[in-house]
C-alpha positions as CSV (number, residue, x, y, z in Angstrom):
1,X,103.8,107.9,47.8
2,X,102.8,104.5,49.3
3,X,105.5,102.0,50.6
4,X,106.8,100.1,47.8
5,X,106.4,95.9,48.4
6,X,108.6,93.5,47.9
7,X,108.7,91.9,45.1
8,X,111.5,88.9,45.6
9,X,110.8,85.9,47.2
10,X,111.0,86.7,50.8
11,X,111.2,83.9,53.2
12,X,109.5,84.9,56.8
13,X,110.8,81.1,57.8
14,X,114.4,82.0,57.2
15,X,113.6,85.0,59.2
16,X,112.3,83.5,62.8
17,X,115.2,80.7,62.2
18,X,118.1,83.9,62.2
19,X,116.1,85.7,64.9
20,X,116.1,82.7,67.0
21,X,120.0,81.8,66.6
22,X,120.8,85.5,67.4
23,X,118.8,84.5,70.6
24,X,116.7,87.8,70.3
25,X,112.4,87.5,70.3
26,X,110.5,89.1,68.4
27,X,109.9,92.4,70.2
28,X,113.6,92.6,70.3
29,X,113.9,93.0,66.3
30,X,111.1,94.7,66.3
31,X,112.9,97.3,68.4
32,X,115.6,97.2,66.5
33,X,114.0,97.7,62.9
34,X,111.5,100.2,64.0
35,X,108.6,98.4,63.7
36,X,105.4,97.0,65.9
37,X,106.0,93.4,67.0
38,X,103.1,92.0,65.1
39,X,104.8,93.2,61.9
40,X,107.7,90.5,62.9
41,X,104.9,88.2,63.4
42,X,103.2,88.8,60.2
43,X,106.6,88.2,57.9
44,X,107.9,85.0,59.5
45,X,104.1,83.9,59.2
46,X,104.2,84.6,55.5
47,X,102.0,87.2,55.7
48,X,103.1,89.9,53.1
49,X,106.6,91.2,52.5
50,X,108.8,93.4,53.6
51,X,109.2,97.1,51.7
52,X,113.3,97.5,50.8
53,X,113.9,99.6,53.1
54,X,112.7,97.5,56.1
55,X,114.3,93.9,54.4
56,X,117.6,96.0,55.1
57,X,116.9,96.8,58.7
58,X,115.9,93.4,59.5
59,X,119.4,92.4,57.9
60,X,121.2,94.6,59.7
61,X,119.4,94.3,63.0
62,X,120.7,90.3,62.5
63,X,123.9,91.1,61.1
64,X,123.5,88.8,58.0
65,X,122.8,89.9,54.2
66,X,119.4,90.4,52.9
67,X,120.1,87.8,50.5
68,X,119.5,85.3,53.6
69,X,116.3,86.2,54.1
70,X,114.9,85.2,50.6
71,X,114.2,82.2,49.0
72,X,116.8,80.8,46.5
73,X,116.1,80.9,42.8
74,X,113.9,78.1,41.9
75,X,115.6,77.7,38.6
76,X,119.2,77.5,40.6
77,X,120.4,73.8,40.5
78,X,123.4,74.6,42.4
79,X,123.3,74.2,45.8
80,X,122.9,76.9,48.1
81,X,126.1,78.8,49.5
82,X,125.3,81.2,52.3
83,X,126.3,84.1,50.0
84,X,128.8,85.6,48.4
């Protein structure tokens, strides 16, 4: 069965900005999450998506909810929160 993409509006510039504050690089989150470094690259330089599975790792491995690392709802007037 082929990895499933994601199909919410992932936001690979929310992702460098918490990788940066939680003072780690790339390689270090790409430790983390199990992944190559160049996947890291790839996402915070918009290129693709994250599956599910690897959107929670990258949460985890930054210790904020996966709802940070997406883009808010277009058609949400409201301002944004920080979740929930």
């Amino acid at each position: 069965m082929a990895k499933q993409a994601l199909s919410l509006p992932f936001d690979g510039e929310r992702l460098r900005r918490h990788r940066e504050l939680s003072g780690l690089f790339q390689a270090d989150l790409a430790r983390r999450c199990s992944v190559d470094q160049s996947r890291i690259s790839q996402l915070e330089n918009g290129d693709g998506k994250p599956s599910p599975p690897l959107l929670r790792a990258l949460a985890r491995a930054l210790n904020i909810s996966t709802a940070d690392l997406l883009r808010p709802d277009e058609g949400n007037a409201g301002p944004e929160t920080g979740g929930e």
